[in-house]
Backbone as CSV, one residue per row, in Angstrom:
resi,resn,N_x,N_y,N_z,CA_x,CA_y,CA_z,C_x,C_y,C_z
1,UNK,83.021,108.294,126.529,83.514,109.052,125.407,84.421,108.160,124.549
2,UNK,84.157,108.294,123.491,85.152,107.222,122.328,86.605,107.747,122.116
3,UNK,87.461,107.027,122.110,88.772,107.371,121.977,88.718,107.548,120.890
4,UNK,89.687,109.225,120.211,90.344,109.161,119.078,91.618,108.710,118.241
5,UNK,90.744,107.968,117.052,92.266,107.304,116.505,93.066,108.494,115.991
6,UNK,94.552,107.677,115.916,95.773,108.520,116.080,95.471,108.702,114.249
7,UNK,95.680,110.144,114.002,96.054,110.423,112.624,97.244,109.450,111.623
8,UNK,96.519,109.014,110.507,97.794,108.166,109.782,98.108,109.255,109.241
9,UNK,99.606,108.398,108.688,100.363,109.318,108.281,100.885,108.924,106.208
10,UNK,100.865,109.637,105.296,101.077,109.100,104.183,103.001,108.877,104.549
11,UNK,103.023,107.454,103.852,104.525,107.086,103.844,105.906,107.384,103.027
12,UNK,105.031,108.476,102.013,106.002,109.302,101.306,106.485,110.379,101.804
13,UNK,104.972,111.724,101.988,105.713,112.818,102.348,105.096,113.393,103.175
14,UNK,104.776,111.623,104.241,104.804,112.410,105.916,102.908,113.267,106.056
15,UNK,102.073,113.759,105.349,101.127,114.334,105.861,99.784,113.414,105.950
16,UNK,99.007,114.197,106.584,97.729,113.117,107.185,96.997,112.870,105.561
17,UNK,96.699,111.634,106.147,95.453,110.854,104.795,94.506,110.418,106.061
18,UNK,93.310,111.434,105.026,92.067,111.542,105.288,90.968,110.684,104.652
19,UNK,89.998,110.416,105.771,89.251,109.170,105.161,88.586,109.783,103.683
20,UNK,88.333,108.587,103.147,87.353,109.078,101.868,86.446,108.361,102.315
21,UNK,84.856,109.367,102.557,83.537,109.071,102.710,82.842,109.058,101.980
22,UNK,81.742,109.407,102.208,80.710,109.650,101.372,80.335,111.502,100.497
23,UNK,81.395,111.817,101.556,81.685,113.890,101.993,82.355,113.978,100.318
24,UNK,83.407,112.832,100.202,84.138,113.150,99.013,83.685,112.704,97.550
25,UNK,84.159,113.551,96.602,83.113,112.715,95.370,83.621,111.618,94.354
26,UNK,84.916,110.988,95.348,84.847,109.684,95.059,84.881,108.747,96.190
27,UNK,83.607,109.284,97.233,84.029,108.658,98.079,82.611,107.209,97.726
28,UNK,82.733,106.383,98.849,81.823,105.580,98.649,80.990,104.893,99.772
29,UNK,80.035,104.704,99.858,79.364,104.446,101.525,79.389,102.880,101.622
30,UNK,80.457,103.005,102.826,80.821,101.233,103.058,80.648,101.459,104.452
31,UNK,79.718,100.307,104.916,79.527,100.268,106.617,78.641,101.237,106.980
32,UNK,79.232,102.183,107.461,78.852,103.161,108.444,79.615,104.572,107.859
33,UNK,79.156,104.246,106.727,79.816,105.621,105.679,80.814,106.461,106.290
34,UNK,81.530,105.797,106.664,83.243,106.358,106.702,84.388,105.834,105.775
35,UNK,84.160,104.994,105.170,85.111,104.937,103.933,86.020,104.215,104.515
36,UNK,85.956,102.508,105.017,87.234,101.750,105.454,88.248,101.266,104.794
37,UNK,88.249,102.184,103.485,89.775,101.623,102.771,90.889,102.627,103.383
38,UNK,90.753,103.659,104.195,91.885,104.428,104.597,92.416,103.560,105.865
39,UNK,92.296,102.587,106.045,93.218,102.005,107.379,94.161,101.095,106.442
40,UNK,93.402,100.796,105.580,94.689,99.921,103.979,95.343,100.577,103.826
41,UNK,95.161,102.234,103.115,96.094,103.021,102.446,97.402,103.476,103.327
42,UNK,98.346,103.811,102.218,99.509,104.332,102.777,100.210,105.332,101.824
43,UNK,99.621,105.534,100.996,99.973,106.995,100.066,98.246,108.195,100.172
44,UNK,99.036,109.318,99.987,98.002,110.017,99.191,97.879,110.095,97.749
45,UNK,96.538,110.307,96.858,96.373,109.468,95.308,97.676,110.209,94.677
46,UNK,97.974,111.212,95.017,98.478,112.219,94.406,100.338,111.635,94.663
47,UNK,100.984,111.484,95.839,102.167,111.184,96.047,102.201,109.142,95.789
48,UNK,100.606,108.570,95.585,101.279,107.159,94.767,101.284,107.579,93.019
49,UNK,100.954,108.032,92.531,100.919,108.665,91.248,102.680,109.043,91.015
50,UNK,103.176,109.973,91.581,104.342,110.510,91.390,105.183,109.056,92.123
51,UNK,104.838,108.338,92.598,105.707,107.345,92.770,105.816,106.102,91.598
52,UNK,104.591,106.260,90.927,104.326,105.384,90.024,104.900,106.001,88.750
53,UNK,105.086,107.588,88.799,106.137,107.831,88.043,107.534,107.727,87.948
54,UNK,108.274,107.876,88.967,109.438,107.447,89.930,109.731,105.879,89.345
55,UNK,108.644,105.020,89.543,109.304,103.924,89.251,109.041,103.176,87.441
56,UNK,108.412,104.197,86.733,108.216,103.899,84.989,110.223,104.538,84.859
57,UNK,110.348,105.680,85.388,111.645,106.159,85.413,113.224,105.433,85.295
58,UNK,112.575,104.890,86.970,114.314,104.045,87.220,113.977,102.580,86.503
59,UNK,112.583,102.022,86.525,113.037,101.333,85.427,113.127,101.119,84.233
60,UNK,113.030,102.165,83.617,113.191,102.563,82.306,115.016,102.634,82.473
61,UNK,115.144,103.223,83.074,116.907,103.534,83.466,117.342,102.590,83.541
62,UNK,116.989,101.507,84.379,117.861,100.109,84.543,117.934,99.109,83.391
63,UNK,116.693,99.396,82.663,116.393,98.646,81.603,117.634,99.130,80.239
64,UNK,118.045,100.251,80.139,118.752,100.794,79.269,120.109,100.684,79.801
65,UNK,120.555,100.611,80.939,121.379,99.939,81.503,121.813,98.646,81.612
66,UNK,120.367,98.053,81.516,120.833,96.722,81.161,121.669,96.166,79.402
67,UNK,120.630,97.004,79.023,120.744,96.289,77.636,122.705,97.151,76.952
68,UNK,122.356,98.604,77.100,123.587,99.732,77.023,124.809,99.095,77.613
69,UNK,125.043,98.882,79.053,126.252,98.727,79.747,126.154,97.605,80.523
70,UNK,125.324,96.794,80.303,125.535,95.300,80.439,125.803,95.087,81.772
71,UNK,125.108,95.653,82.647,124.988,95.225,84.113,124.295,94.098,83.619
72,UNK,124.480,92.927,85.023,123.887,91.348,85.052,122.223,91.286,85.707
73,UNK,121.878,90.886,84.857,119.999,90.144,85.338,120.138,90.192,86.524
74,UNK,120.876,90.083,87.690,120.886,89.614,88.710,120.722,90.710,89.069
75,UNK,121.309,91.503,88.938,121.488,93.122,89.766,120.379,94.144,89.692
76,UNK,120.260,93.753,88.152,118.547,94.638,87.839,117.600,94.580,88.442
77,UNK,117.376,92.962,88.526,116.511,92.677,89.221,116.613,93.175,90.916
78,UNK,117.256,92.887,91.724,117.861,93.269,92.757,117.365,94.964,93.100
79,UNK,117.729,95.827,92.438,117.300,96.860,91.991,116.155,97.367,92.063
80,UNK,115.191,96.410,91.224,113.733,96.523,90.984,113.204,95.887,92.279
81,UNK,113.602,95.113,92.691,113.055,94.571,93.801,113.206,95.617,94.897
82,UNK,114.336,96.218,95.083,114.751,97.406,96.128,113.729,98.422,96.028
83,UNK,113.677,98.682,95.040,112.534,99.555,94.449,111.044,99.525,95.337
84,UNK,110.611,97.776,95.385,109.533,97.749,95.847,109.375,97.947,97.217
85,UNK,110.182,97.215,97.531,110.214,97.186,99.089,110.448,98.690,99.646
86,UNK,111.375,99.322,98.850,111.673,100.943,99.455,110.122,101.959,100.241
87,UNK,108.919,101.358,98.901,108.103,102.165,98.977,106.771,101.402,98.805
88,UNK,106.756,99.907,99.429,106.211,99.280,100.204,105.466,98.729,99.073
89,UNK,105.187,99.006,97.945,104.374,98.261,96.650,104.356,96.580,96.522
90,UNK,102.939,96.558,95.972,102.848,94.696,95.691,103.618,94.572,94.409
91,UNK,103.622,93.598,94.181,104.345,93.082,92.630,103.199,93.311,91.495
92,UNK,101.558,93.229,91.706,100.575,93.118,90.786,100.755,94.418,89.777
């Protein structure tokens, strides 16, 4: 009998992400039509979206901060970088 893999978990708000197959209608038949980009993922489309809003936000904020009240390049950046790492994003 095949062992079942352990449910992932999305890294925002905690609930299961489900493969996208061929079942879904954006899914796509890779391999053995189970859809192996869900062992990559770590959001659901829906909670990286609202994160990708989250971060047009604070850095829109820091940016007006920068220029407004003259916090230092150094810190912004710092900031933005915190940003990424918080919620695990590439730089691309």
């Amino acid at each position: 009998m095949r062992k079942k893999e352990p449910k992932q978990k999305c890294e925002y708000c905690g609930g299961v992400l489900h493969k996208i197959g061929i079942e879904r209608e954006n899914g796509i038949p890779i391999m053995n039509k189970t859809g192996c980009d869900w062992k990559k993922r770590i959001y659901h489309k829906k909670c990286y979206k609202e994160i990708m809003l989250l971060k047009r936000i604070d850095f829109k904020r820091l940016d007006v901060l920068f220029y407004e009240e003259h916090i230092s390049e150094t810190e912004m950046k710092k900031k933005k970088n915190d940003f990424y790492v918080k919620y695990k994003l590439s730089r691309n």
